[in-house]
C-alpha positions, 0 to 999 in steps of 0.5 A, spaced: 429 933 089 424 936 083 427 929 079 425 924 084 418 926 084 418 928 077 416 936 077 418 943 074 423 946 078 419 953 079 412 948 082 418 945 087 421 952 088 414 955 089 412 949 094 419 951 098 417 958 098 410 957 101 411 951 105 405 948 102 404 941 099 402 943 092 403 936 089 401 929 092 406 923 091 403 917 088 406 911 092 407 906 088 406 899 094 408 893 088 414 897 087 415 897 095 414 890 095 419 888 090 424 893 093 423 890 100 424 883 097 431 885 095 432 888 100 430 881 105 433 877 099 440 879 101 440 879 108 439 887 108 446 888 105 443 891 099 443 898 098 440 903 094 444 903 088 445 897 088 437 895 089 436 900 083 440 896 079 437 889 080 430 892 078 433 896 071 437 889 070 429 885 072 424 890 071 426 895 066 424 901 070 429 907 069 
């Protein structure tokens, strides 16, 4: 989970231990839109892994 969103492991595990919400993820909406694309472009048939390979193939996003 620390990797999705890019945090130390020891701010996930004190956000864990408190049951607070120490850190804010920033939405990024041009990427939920390119996403949702894909996935209308392919009927719905389109999974995560392969929605993530089509935008590192497109985009360059990692």
């Amino acid at each position: 989970m620390y990797k999705i969103v890019k945090i130390t492991i020891a701010s996930y595990c004190r956000w864990i231990k408190n049951g607070k919400r120490e850190c804010q993820i920033d939405f990024d909406f041009s990427l939920a839109k390119k996403i949702k694309i894909i996935f209308n472009y392919h009927n719905g048939l389109c999974g995560s892994p392969q929605i993530k390979l089509i935008l590192n193939r497109t985009m360059q996003i990692s």
